[in-house]
N, C-alpha and C positions, 0 to 999 in steps of 0.2 A: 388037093395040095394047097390050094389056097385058102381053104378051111383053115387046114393046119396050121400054117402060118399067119396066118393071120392070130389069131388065139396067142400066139409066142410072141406079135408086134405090142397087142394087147397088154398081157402081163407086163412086158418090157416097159411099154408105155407109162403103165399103172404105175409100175416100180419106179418107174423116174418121178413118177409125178407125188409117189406116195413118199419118197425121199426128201424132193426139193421141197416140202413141205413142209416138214419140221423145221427144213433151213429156215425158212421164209420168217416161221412163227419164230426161231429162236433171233434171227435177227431182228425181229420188230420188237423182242423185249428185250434185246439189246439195244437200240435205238431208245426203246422209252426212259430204259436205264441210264442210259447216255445221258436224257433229253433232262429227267430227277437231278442227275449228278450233276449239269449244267444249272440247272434252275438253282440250286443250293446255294452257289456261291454268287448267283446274280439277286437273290436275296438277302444275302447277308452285306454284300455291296451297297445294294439301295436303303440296308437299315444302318448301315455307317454312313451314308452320306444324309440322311434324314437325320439321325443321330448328332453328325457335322453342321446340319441348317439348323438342328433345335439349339445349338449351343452358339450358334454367331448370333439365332436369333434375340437367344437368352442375355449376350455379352451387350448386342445393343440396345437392349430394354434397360439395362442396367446403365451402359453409358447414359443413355437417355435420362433417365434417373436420376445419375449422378450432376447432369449437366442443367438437368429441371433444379435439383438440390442446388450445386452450384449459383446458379442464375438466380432462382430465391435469396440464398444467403448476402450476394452480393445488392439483394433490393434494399432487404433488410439491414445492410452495414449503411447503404446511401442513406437510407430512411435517418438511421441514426447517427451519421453523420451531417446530415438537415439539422437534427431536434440540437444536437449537440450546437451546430451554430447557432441556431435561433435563440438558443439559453445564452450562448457566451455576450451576444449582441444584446438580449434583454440583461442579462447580467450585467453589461457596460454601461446600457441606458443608469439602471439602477443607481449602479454605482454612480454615475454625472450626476446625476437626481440628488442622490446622497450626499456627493460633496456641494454642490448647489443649497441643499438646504445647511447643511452644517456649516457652511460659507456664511448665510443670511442669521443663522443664528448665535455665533460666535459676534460677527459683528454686530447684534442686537445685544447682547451682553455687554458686550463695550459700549455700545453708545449707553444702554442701561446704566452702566456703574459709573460714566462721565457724567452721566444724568445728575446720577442719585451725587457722588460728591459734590457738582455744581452749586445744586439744590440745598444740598446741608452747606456750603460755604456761602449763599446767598443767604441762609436763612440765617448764619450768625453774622453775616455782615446785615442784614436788615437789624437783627437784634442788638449789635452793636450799636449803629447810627442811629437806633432808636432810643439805647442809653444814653450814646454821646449826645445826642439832641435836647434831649433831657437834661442832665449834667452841666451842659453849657450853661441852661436857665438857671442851674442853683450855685453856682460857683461864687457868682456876683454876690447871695446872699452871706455864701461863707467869707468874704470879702470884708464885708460889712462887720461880719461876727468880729474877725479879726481886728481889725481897724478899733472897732471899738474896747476892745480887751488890750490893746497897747494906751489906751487912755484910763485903762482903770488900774488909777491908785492902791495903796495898801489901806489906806483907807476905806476906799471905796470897793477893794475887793472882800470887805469885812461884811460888807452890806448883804442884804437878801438879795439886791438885784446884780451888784458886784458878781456874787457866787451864781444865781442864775445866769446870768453872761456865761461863767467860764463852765459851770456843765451843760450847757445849750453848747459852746462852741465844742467841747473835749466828743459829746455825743454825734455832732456833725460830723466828725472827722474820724469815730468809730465806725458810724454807717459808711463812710466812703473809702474805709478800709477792706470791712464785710466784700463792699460788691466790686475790690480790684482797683479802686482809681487811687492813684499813689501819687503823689508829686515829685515835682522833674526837680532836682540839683541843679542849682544857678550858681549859685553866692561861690567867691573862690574856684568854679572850676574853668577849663578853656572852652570858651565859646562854639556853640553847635548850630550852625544854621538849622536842623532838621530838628532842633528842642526848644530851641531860644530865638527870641526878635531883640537884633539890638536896635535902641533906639537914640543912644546916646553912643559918643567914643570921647575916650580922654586920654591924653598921653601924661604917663605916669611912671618914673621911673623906679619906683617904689615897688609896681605888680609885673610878672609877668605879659610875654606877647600873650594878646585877644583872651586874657584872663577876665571873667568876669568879677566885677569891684561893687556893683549895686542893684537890686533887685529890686526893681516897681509895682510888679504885681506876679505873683506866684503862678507858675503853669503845674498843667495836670492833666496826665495820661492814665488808659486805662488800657493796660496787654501791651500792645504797639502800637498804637490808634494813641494819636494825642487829642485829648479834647482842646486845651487852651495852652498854647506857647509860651514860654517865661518871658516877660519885659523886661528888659536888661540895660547895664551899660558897661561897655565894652573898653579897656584898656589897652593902650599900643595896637 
């Protein structure tokens, strides 16, 4: 009897065990199934969040970049903001340099041109006083011409030395036409300290006040420069 049974614990046994067994196997690839279907989405997680780091990493490479750019640009505007003063400030020098020199050379013009008329007015008053100096010596002579032609007769102006006289005198008083020397007005007009010496005065009711009445010896100017003053005599 316990043969028999036993053989029936057997089978029973087997049957359970031959049962629970496909359980086992289907739930372990339920399990791995499970374990796939879990892993799927803890992969596409970690490739969104790797996804997430490459793109903050990406945004701060770029700031970075931007902020290198930035920092550049701003070296770059100082730089040029430097050269820019340094030209304005040589530009200033310049320009002081500039009026400085065009300062010294406007005034060198001017003392130039005060120069140069000085010079041309020294050099016609040297040539004048060097007439007048001159002229002074020959007046005395034309004096003489004179003088002597109020003493020649009609007679005597008939002669060869009569007429020599009076073209030696007419010739004298061409030449000192030519070169400007003119004789001063005495006789009849009012007396001119700055023309005339009187050296006589006569009261005379016959002439005008400080009319001049008699001429001693003849003056003579040449432009405004008087070489020799008229001797005079003076009325009232």
């Amino acid at each position: 009897m316990e043969e028999n049974r036993n053989p029936m614990k057997e089978e029973e046994f087997s049957s359970d065990v031959v049962e629970e067994t496909p359980i086992d196997i289907a739930e372990g690839e339920k399990t791995e199934a499970e374990a796939e279907t879990c892993d799927e989405p803890c992969e596409s997680e970690q490739e969104t969040v790797e996804e997430k780091e490459e793109g903050e990493e990406k945004e701060e490479r770029e700031e970075k970049k931007e902020e290198k750019s930035s920092r550049g640009e701003k070296k770059k505007l100082k730089k040029a903001e430097a050269e820019l003063s340094e030209l304005k400030k040589t530009l200033d020098q310049k320009d002081a340099a500039f009026a400085d020199l065009n300062d010294k050379y406007l005034r060198l013009c001017a003392e130039y041109d005060n120069f140069r008329k000085r010079s041309s007015k020294e050099k016609e008053g040297i040539y004048a006083d060097a007439c007048c100096d001159i002229l002074e010596q020959i007046l005395p002579v034309l004096d003489n011409l004179e003088r002597a032609a109020l003493y020649n007769t009609e007679d005597a102006a008939e002669t060869p030395m009569g007429k020599g006289l009076e073209l030696t005198l007419r010739s004298f008083m061409d030449t000192l036409q030519k070169i400007g020397v003119t004789e001063i007005e005495a006789f009849g007009k009012p007396f001119n300290p700055d023309l005339h010496n009187a050296v006589m005065h006569v009261d005379d009711e016959n002439y005008g006040e400080n009319e001049i009445v008699e001429v001693f010896m003849k003056g003579y100017a040449k432009g405004d420069k008087v070489l020799r003053y008229s001797m005079v005599k003076v009325a009232n």
